[in-house]
N, C-alpha and C positions, 0 to 999 in steps of 0.2 A: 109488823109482819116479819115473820123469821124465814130464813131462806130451807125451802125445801126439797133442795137436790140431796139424794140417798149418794153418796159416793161408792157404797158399795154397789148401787143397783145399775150403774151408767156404764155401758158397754167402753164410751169413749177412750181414747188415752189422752184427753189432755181437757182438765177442766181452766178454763179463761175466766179472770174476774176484771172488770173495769168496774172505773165508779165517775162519778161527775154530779154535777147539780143539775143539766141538762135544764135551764129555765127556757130557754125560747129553742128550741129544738130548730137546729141549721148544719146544711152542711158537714162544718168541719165536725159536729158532732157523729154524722153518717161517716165521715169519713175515718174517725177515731176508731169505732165500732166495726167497722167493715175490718180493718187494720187488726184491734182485737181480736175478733174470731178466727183472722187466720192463724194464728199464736198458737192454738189447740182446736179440740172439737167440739167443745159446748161452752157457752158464753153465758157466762151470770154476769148482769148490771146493776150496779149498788147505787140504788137513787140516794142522794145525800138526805136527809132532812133538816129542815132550815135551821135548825138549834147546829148543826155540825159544820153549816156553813158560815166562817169567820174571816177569810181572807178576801171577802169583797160583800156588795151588797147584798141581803137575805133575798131571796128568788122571790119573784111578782108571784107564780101560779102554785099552786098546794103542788106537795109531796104526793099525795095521790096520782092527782093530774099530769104530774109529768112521768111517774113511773110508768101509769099506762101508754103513755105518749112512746115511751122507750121499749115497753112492751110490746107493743104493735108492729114493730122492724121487724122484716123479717130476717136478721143478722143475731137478732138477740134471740135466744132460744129462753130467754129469766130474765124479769125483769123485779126486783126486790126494792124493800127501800131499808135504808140504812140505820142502825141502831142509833136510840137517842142518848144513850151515853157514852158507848164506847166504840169508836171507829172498826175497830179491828175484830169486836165479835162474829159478825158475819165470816168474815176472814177463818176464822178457828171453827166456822159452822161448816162451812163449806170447802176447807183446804182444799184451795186451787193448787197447780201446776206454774201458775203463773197470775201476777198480777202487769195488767195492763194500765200504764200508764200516757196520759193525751202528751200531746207534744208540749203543751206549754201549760199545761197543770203546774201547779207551783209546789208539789210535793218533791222532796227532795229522797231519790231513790235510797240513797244509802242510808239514810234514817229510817224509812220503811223498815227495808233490810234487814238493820239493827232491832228495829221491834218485833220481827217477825223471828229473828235469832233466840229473842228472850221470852218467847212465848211459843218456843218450838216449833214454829210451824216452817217444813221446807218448801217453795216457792222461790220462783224468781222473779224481778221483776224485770221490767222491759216497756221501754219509751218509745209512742208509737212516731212515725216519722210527721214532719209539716207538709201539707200539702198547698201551693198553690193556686187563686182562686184559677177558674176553668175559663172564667168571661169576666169582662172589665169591673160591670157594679157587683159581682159576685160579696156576702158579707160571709166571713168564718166565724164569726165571733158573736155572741150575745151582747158584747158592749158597743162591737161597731154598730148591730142593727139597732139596740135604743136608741144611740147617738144617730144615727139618723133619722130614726121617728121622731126625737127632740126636735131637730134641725127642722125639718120640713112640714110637723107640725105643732110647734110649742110656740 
């Protein structure tokens, strides 16, 4: 699937791109996205596909499944899924305003940056802040809540 936002047809001034692997859909992932949308006026989400995800376990649920899952907010105006080769085509598809980045996503902005310098695209990026849970067993995270599915039933 190719992202199909017309940048000349969008009235908006500010196109928002986040991206994440979004496997167990929680919280701090609402909470990244809500964060994202205020950055600009229309939020495209780059669902990763599992070939793209390297720096931790491959997601339980299809790329399908959870794009729609991300689709369904009403915070996301696009919900995509991400190219199986090249991270950044999307990115050159859809030249955002800004890319949004999660608080504790392990992408390192200023390499972004730098790739986005050498393949002209102008964007900026931007780290959304952490949130604190609301209530005591509250989970933000996809590895706390396995870790406790493990815990309580493994």
């Amino acid at each position: 699937m190719s992202p199909t936002t017309d940048r000349d047809a969008r009235t908006d001034d500010g196109l928002v791109v986040a991206q994440g692997t979004f496997d167990i859909l929680h919280p701090g992932h609402v909470h990244y996205l809500e964060e994202a949308a205020a950055m600009g006026d229309h939020l495209v989400v780059i669902v990763a596909r599992p070939t793209n995800v390297d720096h931790k376990e491959a997601p339980i649920c299809s790329a399908n499944q959870r794009r729609e899952l991300i689709a369904a907010l009403e915070v996301v105006d696009e919900a995509i899924l991400g190219d199986t080769e090249d991270i950044f085509q999307p990115i050159e598809e859809l030249e955002p305003d800004v890319i949004a980045l999660g608080h504790d996503q392990h992408h390192d902005p200023a390499a972004i940056e730098a790739a986005l310098e050498d393949r002209g695209i102008a964007c900026a990026v931007e780290r959304a802040s952490a949130r604190e849970p609301k209530y005591e067993d509250e989970l933000l995270s996809t590895r706390l809540i396995i870790e406790r599915i493990l815990r309580r039933r493994g």
